[in-house]
C-alpha positions as CSV (number, residue, x, y, z in Angstrom):
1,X,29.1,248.3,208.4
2,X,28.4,248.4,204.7
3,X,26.7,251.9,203.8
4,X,24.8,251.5,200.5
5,X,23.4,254.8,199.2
6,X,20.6,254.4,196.3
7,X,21.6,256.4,193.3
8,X,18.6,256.1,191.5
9,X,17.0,258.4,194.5
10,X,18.4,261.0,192.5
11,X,16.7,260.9,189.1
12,X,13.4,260.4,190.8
13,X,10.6,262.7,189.6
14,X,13.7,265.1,188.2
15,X,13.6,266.7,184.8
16,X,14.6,264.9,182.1
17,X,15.2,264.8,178.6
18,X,17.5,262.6,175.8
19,X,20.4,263.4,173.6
20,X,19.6,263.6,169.6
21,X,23.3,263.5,169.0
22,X,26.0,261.2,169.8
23,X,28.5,262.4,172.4
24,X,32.3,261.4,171.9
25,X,34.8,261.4,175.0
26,X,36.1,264.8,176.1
27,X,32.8,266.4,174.7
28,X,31.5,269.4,175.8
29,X,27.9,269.9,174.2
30,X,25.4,267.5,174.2
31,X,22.3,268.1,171.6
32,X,19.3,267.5,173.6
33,X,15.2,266.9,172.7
34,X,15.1,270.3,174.5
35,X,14.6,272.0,177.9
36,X,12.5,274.2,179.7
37,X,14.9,276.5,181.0
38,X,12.5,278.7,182.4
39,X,10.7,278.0,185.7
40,X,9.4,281.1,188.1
41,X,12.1,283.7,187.8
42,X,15.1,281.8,187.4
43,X,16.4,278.7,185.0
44,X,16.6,274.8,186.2
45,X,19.3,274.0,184.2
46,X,21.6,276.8,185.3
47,X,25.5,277.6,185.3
48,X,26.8,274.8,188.1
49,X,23.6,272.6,187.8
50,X,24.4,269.0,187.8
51,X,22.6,267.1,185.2
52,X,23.6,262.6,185.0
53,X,24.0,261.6,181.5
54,X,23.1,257.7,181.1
55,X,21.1,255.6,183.0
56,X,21.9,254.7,186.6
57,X,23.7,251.9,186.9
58,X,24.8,251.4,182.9
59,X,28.2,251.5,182.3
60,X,28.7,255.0,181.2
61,X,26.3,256.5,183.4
62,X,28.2,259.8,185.1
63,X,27.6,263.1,186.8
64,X,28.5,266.4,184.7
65,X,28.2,269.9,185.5
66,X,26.3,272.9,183.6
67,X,29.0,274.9,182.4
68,X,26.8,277.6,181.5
69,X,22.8,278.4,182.0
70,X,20.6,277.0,179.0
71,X,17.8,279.0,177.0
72,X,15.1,277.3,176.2
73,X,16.7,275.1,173.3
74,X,18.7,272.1,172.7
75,X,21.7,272.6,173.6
76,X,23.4,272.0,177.2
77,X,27.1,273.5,177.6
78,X,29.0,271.0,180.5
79,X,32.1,270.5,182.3
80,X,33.6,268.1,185.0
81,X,33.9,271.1,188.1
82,X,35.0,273.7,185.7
83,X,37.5,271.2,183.8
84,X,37.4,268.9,181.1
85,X,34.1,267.0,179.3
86,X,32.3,264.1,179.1
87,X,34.2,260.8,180.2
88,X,32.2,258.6,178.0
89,X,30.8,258.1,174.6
90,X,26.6,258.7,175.0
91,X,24.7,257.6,171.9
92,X,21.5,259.0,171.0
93,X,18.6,258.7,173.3
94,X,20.4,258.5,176.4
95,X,18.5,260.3,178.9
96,X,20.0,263.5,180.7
97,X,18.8,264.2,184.4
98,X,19.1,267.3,185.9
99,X,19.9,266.8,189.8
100,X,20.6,268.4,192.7
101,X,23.2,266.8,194.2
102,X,26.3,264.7,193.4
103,X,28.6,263.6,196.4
104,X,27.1,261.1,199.4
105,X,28.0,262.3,202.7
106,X,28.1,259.0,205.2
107,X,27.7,259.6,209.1
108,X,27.5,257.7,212.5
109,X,25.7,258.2,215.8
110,X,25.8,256.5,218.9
111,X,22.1,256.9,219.2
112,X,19.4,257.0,216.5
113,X,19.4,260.5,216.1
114,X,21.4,263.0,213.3
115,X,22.0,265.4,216.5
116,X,26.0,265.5,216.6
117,X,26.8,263.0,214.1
118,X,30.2,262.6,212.9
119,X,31.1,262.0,209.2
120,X,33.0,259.4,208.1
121,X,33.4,260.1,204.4
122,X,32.0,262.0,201.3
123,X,32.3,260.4,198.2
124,X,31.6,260.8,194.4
125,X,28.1,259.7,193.4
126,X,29.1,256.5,191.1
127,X,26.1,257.0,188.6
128,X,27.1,254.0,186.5
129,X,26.2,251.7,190.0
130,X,23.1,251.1,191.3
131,X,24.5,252.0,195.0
132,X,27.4,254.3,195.9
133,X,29.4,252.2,198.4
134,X,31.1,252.6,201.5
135,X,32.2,250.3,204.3
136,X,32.4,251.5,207.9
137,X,35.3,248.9,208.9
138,X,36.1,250.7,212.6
139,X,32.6,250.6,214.5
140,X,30.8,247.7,215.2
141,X,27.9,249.3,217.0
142,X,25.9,252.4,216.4
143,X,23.7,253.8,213.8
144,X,24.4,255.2,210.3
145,X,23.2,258.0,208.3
146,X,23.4,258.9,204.4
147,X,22.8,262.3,202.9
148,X,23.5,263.9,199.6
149,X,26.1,266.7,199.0
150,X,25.8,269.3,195.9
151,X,29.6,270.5,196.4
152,X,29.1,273.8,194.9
153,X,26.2,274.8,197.2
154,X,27.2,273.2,200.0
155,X,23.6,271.9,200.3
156,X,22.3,269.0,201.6
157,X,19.2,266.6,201.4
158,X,17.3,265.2,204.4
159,X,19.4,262.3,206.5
160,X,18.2,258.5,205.7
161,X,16.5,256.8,208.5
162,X,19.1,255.3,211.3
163,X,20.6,252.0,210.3
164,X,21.6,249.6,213.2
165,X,25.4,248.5,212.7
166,X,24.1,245.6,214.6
167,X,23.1,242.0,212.3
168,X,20.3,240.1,215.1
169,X,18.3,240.7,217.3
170,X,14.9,242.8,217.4
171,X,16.7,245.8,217.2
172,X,18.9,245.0,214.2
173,X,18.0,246.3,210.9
174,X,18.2,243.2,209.6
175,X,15.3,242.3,211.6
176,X,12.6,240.4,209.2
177,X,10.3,243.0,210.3
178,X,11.5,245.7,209.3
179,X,10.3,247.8,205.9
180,X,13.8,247.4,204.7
181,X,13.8,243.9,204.9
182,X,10.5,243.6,203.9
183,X,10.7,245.7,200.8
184,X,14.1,243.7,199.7
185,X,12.3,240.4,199.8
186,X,9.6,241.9,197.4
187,X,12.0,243.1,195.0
188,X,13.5,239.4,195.4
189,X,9.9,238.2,194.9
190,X,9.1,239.7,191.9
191,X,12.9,239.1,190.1
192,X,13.3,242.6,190.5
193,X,16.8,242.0,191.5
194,X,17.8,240.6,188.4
195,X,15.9,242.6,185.3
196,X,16.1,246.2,184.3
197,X,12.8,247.4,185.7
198,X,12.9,248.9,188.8
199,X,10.3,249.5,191.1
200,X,10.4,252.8,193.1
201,X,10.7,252.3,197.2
202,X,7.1,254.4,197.7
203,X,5.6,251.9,195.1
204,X,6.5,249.0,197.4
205,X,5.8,251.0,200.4
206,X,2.3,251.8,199.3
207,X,1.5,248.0,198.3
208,X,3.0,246.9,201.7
209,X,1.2,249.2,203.8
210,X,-2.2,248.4,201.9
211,X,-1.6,244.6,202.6
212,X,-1.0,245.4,206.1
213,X,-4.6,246.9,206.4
214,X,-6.0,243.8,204.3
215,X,-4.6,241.6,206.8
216,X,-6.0,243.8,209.7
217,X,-9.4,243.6,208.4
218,X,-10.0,239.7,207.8
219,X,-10.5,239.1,211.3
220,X,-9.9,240.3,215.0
221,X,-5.8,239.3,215.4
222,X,-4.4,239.1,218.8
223,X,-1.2,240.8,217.4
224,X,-2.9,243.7,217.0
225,X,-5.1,243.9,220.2
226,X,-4.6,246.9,222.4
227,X,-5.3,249.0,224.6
228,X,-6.0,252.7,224.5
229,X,-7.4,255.3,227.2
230,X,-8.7,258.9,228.4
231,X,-8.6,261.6,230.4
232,X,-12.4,262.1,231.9
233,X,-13.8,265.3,231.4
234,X,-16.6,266.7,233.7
235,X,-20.7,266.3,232.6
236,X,-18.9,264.9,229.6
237,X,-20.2,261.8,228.3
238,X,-19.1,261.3,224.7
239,X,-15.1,260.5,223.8
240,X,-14.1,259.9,220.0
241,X,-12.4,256.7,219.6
242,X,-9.4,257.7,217.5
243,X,-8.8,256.6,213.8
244,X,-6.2,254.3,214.8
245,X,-8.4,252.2,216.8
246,X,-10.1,249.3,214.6
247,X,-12.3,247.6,217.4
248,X,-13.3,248.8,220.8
249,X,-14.0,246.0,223.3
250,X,-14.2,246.4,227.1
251,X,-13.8,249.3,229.1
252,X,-13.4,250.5,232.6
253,X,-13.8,253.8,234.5
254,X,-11.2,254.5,237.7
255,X,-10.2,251.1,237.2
256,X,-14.1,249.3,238.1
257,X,-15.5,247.3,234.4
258,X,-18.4,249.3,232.7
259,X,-21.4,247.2,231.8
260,X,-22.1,247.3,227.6
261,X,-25.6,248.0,226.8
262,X,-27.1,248.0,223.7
263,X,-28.1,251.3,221.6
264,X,-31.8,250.7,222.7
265,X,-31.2,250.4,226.4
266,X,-28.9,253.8,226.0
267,X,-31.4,255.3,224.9
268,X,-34.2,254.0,227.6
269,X,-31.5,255.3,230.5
270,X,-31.2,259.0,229.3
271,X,-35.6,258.4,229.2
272,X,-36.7,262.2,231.2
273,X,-33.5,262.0,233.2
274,X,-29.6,262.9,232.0
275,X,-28.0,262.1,235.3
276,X,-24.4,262.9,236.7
277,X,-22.3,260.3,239.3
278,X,-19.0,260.5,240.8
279,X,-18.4,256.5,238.5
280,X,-20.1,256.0,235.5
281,X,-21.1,252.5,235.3
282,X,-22.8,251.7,231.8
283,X,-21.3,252.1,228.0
284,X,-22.5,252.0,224.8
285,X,-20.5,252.4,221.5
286,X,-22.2,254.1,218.6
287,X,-20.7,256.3,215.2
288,X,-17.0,255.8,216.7
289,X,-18.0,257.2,220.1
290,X,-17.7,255.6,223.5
291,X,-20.3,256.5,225.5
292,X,-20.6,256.4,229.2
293,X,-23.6,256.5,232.2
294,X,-24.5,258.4,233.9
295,X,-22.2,261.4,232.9
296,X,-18.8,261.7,235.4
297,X,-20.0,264.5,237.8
298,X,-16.1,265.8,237.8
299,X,-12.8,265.5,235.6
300,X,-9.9,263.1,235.7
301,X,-7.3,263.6,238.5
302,X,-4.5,266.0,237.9
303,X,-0.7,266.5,239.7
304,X,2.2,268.5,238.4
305,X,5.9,267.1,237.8
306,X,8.0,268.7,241.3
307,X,11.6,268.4,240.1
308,X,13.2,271.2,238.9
309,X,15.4,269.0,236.8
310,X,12.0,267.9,235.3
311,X,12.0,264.3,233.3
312,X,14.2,263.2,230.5
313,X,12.8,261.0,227.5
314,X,14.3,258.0,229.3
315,X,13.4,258.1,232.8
316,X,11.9,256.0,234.8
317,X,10.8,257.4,238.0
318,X,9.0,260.9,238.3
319,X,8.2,263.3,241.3
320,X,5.5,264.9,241.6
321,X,3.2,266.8,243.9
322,X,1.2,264.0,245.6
323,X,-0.5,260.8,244.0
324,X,-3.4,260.6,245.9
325,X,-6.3,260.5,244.0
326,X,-4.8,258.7,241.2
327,X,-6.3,254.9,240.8
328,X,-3.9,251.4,240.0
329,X,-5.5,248.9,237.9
330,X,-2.9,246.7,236.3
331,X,-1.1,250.6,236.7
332,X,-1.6,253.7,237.1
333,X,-1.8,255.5,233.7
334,X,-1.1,259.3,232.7
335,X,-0.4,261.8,230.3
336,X,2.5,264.2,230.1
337,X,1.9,267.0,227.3
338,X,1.4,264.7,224.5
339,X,3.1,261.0,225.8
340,X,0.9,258.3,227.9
341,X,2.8,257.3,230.4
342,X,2.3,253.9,232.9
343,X,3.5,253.6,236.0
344,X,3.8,250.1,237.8
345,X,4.1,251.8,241.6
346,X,4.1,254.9,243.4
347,X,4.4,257.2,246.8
348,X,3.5,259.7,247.9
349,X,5.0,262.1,245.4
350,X,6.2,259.3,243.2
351,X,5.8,257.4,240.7
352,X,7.8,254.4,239.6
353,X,8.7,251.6,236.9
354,X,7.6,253.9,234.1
355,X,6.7,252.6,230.9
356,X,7.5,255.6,228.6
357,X,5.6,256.4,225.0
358,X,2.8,254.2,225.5
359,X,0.1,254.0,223.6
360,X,1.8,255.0,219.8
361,X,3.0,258.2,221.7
362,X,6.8,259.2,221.5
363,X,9.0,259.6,225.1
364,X,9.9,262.6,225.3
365,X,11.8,265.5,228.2
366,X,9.4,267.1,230.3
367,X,9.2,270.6,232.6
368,X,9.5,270.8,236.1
369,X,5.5,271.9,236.7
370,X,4.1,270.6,233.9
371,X,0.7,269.1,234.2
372,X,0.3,265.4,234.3
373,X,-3.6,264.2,233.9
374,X,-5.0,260.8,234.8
375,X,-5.8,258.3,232.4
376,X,-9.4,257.2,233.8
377,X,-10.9,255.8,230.9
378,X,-9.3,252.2,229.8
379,X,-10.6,250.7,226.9
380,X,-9.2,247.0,225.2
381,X,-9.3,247.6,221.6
382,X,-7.8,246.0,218.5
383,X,-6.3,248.7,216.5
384,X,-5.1,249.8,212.7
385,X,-1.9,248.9,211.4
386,X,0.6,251.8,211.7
387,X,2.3,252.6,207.7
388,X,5.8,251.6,207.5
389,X,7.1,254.9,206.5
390,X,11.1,254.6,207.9
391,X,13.6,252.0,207.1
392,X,13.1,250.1,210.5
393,X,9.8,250.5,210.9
394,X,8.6,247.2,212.1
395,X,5.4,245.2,211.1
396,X,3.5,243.8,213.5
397,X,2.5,240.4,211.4
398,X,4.3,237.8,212.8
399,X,4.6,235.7,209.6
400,X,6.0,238.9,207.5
401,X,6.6,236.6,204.5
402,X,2.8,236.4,204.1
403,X,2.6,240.6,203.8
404,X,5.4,240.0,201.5
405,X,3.3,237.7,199.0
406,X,0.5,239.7,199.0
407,X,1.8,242.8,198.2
408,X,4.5,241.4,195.6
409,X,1.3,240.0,193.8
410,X,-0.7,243.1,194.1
411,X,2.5,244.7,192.4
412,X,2.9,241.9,190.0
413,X,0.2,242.6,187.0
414,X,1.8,246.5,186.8
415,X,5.1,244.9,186.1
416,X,3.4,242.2,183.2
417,X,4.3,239.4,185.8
418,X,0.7,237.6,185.7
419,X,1.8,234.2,186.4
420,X,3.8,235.2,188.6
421,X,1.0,237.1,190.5
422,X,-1.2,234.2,190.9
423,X,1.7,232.1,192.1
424,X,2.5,234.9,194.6
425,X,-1.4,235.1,195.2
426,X,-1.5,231.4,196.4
427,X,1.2,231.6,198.4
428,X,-0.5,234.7,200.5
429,X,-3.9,232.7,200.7
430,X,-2.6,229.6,202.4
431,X,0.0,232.1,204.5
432,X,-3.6,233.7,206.1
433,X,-4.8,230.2,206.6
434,X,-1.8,229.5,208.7
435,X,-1.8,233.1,210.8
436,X,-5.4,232.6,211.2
437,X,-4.8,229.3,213.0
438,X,-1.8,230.5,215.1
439,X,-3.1,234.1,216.1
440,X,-7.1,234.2,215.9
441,X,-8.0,232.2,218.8
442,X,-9.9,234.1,221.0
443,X,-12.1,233.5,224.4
444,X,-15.2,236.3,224.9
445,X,-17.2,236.0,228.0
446,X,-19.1,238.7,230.4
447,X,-17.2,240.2,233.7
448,X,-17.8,237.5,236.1
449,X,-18.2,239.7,239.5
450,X,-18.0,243.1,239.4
451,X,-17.1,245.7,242.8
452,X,-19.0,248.1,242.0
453,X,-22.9,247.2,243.4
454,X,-24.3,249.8,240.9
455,X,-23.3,247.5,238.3
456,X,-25.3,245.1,236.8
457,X,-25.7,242.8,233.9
458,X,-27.5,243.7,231.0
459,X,-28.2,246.9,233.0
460,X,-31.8,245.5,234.1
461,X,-31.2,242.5,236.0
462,X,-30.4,241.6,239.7
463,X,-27.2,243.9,241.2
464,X,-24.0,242.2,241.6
465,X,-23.2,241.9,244.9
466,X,-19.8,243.3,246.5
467,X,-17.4,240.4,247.4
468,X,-15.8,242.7,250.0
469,X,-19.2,242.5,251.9
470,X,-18.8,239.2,252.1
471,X,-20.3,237.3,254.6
472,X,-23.5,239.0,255.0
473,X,-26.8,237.6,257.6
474,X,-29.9,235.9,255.8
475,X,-31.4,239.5,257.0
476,X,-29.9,241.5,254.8
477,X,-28.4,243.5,257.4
C-alpha cells in the first residue's frame, strides 16, 4: 500500500509572505515583505513556529523552524530544531509559509475507523515534493490513515478519510466511484497533472458535487429512485418530506396503497368535516408536505429492544418485546434512536434478516430497552444526490466519467482553458444523452386492485372491491 500524503494541504489558507533578500546555504535570517506578528494575545510566528520556505514541490522547497518570536517587522530568525540554517539558497520572492505542522504520521486499521490504530511510521514532511511518500509493504488488507505531526507540540491534525489497501472491487478505493478517483480524473482532464497550477481538492469537490445536482435535476433517474418513510403520529395529518427527497411518488399506510388526489379534491374532503380512521386512505402532496385522509385516529406501533446485551452496529437479528402489531409489506420497517432499520422476518419477540442504516442513516449499537417505532408511512421517492465530502464517498452516476466532464468544464474558464471547456462541454452533453437512454426509462400506471374497500380511484368513483371476498352471490350478500 502506497501512502501518499499531500504537502500542499499545509500551505492552504496559511499566512504568507516573500523574502526581499536572497538567502545563501547555512543562513539564518531571511528578510521578509513583513509579518503580522500580532494576532489576539499572542504572536503567529513565534519561537518553535514552523514556517516552509519555497514553493511545494520546487526543488528547494523545505521546512525551517522560528528560532525566535518575530515583531511586527521583516525579519524572521530560523533554525533546523535548534541547529544549523537554511539548506538551500532562496532568491527573492520566494514565498515563506507559516505552518503548523511538519512530520506525517502514517497508520493502519483493520476496520475503517482511527479507534486503535497502529502506526507505522512518521516521517519528515518532504516540502520540495508534491506528496510525502510511504509504502506499507507488509499488509495487504486493511485501511490507512494519514495525519500531521508538529514535533515540538506533540500536536496533531484530524486523520484522512480510510483508504482501502484493497485495488477492485466496490469496496476498493480505487473504485471509479469514488471522490478520489473522481477528483484525479479531473485534474487529469484539465492537464492539471502536468502544469504548475494547481487546483485545491474543495474547488474540485464543489464543482463535482454541483454537477451531481445538475444531473439529478434533468430528469427523474432510476439510480436515484428511493424510498423513504415515517413513523405515524396520532390526529396528525401533515409529515414534511425531508430536503433530501427530490420527488415523492406513491405511498402507503400499514402497508395498504393510498389513493393521490388532487389539491382540489383535498380540499372538498376536509368540506364541514375533519375526520379521524384507524387507515388513512387518500394523499395529497402540496409545499413539501405529504398529506394524508382522514387523519390516523392513533400513532405508529411501538416495542422495546429485550436483550440486555442490547444490539451492536452489525447485527442482524434483534429481540424484542413482542411484534404483534407491527405490519410486513416487502418488510417490516423501524427506527432505533436515529437508524431505520428493515427486517425481512420475525417472531414473536424477534426480528430477523436485518438490513441495518437504511434509509441514509448510519448502523449504529443500541440499549437493552430502547424504543423501537414502526415505520408506517412508506413513500417511493426519487431523492437528492448526497455531496462527496470523504475520499471514498461514492457517486451514484453510473457513467461517472460524464460527472467528470461536466465539472472539469465548469472548472475550465477559471483556469483560462476555454477550448478546452467546450471540448469538455461536448463530451458531458452526449454522455447525458447516453445515461438518459440507459437509466430514464420508466413505466407509471394507477394501483391496479387495491385491499382496502375504502379505497377508491380518483377518490369519487365506484369502490374497489376486496379480492379476498371473492366469490361473492349476484345478491350482494
Amino acid at each position: 500500500m502506497l501512502f501518499k500524503a499531500n504537502n500542499r494541504l499545509l500551505v492552504e489558507d496559511r499566512e504568507k509572505t516573500y523574502l526581499t533578500a536572497a538567502v545563501a546555504v547555512a543562513g539564518t535570517t531571511l528578510t521578509v515583505a513583513g509579518v503580522n506578528a500580532d494576532v489576539g494575545s499572542g504572536s503567529l510566528w513565534s519561537d518553535n513556529t514552523y514556517i516552509i520556505v519555497g514553493e511545494i514541490g520546487s526543488s528547494n522547497a523545505e521546512v525551517l523552524q522560528m528560532a525566535a518570536t518575530a515583531s511586527d517587522g521583516t525579519s524572521l530568525t530560523i533554525d533546523q530544531l535548534g541547529a544549523g540554517g537554511a539548506r538551500f539558497v532562496h532568491a527573492i520572492g520566494e514565498p515563506v509559509y507559516r505552518v503548523d505542522f511538519n512530520r506525517v504520521e502514517f497508520s493502519r486499521n483493520t476496520t475503517d475507523s482511527t479507534s486503535g490504530v497502529s502506526v507505522l511510521a512518521t516521517q519528515l514532511v518532504e516540502a520540495n515534493k508534491e506528496f510525502t511518500i510511504y509504502e506499507d509493504t507488509t499488509n495487504t488488507t486493511g485501511y490507512g490513515f494519514i495525519r500531521f505531526n508538529n514535533q515540538t507540540s506533540g500536536g496533531f491534525s484530524s486523520y484522512s478519510d480510510g483508504v482501502n489497501y484493497e485495488a477492485a472491487g466496490e469496496g476498493s478505493s480505487y473504485d471509479s466511484r469514488t471522490l478520489w478517483v473522481l477528483r484525479r480524473k479531473v485534474r487529469k482532464a484539465l492537464d492539471e497533472f502536468r502544469t504548475s497550477s494547481k487546483l485545491k481538492d474543495r474547488e474540485i469537490d464543489e464543482a463535482l458535487n454541483d454537477k451531481q445536482r445538475d444531473i439529478a435535476h434533468v430528469r427523474l433517474w432510476s439510480f436515484y429512485e428511493d424510498e423513504r418513510s415515517f413513523s405515524s403520529v396520532a390526529n396528525q395529518f401533515r409529515y414534511a418530506i425531508p430536503s433530501t427527497v427530490q420527488k415523492a411518488h406513491t405511498i402507503s399506510f400499514d402497508t395498504q396503497p393510498l389513493v393521490d388526489v388532487p389539491r382540489s379534491e383535498w380540499d372538498a374532503l376536509h368540506w364541514d368535516t375533519d375526520q379521524t380512521s384507524a387507515d388513512p386512505s387518500h394523499f395529497n402532496i402540496w409545499n413539501r408536505e405529504i398529506k394524508v385522509y382522514p387523519r390516523p385516529a392513533s400513532a405508529a406501533q411501538t416495542t422495546t429492544i429485550n436483550d440486555v446485551a442490547g444490539i451492536t452496529a452489525t447485527a442482524t437479528s434483534v429481540t424484542v418485546t413482542a411484534t404483534s402489531g407491527f405490519n410486513r409489506g416487502d418488510y417490516y420497517r423501524f427506527i432505533i434512536d436515529s437508524e431505520v432499520i428493515y427486517a425481512t422476518a420475525s417472531t414473536t419477540t424477534t426480528f430477523t434478516g436485518l438490513r441495518r442504516g437504511m434509509e441514509g442513516t448510519t448502523a449504529a449499537t443500541h440499549t437493552n430497552t430502547t424504543t423501537i417505532t414502526e415505520r408506517d408511512i412508506v413513500y417511493s421517492c426519487h431523492v437528492e444526490p448526497t455531496d462527496l465530502l470523504d475520499t471514498q464517498d461514492r457517486t451514484a452516476v453510473p457513467e461517472p466519467d460524464v460527472l467528470v466532464w461536466g465539472a472539469a468544464a465548469d472548472l475550465a474558464p477559471g483556469l483560462n482553458k476555454d477550448e478546452k471547456a467546450k471540448e469538455l462541454l461536448a463530451k458531458y452533453e452526449r454522455g447525458i444523452k447516453e445515461l438518459e437512454g440507459k437509466y430514464s426509462t420508466k413505466q407509471s400506471s394507477q394501483h391496479g386492485r387495491i385491499k382496502d374497500y375504502r379505497t377508491t380511484p380518483g377518490g369519487w368513483g365506484f369502490a374497489r372491491v376486496n379480492p379476498n371476498n371473492y366469490p361473492q352471490s349476484i345478491t350482494g350478500s
